[in-house]
C-alpha positions in Angstrom: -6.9 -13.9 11.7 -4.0 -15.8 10.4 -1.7 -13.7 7.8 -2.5 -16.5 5.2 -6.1 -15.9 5.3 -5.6 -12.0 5.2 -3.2 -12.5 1.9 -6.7 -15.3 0.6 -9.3 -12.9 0.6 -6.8 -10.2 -1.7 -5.9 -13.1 -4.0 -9.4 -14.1 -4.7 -10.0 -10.5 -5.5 -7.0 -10.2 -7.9 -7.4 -13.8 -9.0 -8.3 -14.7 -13.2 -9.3 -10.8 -12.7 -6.5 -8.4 -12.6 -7.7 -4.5 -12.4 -7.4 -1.4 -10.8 -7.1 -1.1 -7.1 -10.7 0.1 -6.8 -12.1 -3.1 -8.5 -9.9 -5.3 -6.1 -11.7 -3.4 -2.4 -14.8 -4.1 -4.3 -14.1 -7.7 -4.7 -12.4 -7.9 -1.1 -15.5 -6.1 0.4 -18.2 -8.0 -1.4 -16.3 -11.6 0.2 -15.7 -10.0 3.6 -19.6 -8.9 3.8 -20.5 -12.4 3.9 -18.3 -13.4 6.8 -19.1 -13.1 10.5 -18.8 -9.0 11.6 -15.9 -10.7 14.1 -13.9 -12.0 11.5 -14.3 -8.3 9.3 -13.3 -6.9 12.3 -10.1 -9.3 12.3 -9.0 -8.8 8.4 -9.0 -5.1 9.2 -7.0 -5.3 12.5 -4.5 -7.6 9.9 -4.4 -4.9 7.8 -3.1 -2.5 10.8 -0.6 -4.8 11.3 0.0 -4.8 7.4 0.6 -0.9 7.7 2.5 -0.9 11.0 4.9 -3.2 9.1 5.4 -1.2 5.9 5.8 1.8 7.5 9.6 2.3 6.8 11.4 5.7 5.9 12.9 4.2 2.7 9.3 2.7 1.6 8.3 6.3 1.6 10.8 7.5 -0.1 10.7 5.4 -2.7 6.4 6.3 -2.5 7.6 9.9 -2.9 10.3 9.4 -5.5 7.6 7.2 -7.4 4.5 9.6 -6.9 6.2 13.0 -7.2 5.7 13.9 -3.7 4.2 12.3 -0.7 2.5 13.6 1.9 1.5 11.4 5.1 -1.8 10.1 3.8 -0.5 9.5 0.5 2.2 7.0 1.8 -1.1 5.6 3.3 -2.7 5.1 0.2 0.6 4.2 -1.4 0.2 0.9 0.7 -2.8 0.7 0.0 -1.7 0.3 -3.9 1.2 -2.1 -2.6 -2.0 -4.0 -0.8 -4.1 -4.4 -3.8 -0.7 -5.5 -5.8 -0.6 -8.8 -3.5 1.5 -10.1 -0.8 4.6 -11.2 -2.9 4.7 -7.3 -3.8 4.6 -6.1 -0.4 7.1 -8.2 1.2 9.7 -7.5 -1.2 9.2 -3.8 -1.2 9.0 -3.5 2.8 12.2 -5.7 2.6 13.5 -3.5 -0.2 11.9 -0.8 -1.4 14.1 -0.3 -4.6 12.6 -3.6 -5.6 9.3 -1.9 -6.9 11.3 -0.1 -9.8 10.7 -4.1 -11.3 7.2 -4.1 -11.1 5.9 -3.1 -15.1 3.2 -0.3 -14.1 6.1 1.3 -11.9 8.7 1.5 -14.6 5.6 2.8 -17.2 4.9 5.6 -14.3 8.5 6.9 -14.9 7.1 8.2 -18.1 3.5 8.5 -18.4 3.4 10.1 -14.7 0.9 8.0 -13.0 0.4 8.2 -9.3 0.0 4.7 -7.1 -3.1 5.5 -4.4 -5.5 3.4 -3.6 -7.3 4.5 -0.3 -10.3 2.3 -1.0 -8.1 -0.5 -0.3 -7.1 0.9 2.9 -10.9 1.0 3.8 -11.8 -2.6 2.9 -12.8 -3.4 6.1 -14.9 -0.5 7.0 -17.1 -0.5 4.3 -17.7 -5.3 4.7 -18.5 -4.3 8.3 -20.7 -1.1 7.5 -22.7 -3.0 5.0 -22.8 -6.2 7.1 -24.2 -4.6 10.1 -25.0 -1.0 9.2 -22.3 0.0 11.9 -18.9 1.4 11.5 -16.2 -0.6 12.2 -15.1 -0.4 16.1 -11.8 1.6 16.0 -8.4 0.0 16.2 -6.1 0.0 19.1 -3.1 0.1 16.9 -3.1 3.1 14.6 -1.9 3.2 11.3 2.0 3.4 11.8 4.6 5.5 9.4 7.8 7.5 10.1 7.2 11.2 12.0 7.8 13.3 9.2 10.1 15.5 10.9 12.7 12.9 11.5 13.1 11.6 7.8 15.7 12.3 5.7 15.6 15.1 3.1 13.4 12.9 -0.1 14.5 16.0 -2.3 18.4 15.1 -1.7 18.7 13.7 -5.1 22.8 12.4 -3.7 21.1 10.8 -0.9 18.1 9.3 -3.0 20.8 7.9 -5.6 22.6 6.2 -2.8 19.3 4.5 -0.9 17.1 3.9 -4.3 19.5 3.6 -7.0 16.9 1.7 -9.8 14.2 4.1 -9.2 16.1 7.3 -9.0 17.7 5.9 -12.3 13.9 5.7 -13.5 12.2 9.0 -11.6 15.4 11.0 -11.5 16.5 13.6 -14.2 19.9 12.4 -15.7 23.1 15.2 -13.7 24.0 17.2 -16.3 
């Protein structure tokens, strides 16, 4: 599947109807069910690539900076959120992470607290090809890709953080005294 025709079948389900991430993997899923189980298959192996892509140490920084914590799945389903926010949104945060302390619903979670996750988006795919065929999707060869946690820097080092993510530590970060 070409990266253009991944990036489609997300517009359409953002298009004329913005909403939460849940609403969008509904949208995606209901188009994808229609389509040959081959090409399903396809848009989730995309989506692999997708994650194997964005699965950079100062992406999940600024997941953890942004959510209050990140564990391993929730920088999963913190791309899952950057997924259902279009590709425009994850290029420019895979490029530069610090970039996502623009987006509006990222610099209104700096003081209401909310928490970007979107698994459902992350299982798109899955659930076209389960209801398409009444089979689970065949697993992928390449797994979902992220940093080993052990070899990231320390997220709590607020000196470090200030230096790497500079907007959103000015947004998620409590003022030095």
């Amino acid at each position: 599947m070409r990266t253009d025709d991944f990036w489609a079948v997300i517009d359409r389900a953002t298009a004329d109807r913005p909403g939460s991430p849940d609403e969008v993997a509904k949208r995606a899923t209901a188009e994808l069910v229609g389509r040959d189980p081959d090409e399903i298959v396809a848009w989730g192996r995309h989506l692999d690539k997708v994650m194997a892509a964005s699965g950079k140490e100062d992406l999940w920084a600024a997941a953890y900076l942004i959510n209050g914590g990140c564990s391993e799945d929730g920088f999963d389903n913190f791309r899952g959120w950057l997924v259902a926010n279009g590709r425009d949104v994850v290029a420019r945060a895979v490029r530069e992470p610090d970039s996502l302390a623009e987006l509006p619903a990222v610099r209104a979670a700096a003081t209401t607290g909310a928490v970007f996750e979107a698994e459902e988006v992350l299982s798109i795919a899955g659930e076209a090809y389960r209801q398409a065929t009444g089979d689970e999707l065949p697993p992928s060869e390449t797994p979902r890709s992220r940093p080993d946690p052990a070899m990231l820097w320390d997220f709590d080092n607020e000196e470090e953080m200030q230096k790497r993510l500079p907007r959103l530590s000015t947004l998620f970060l409590e003022p030095p005294d």
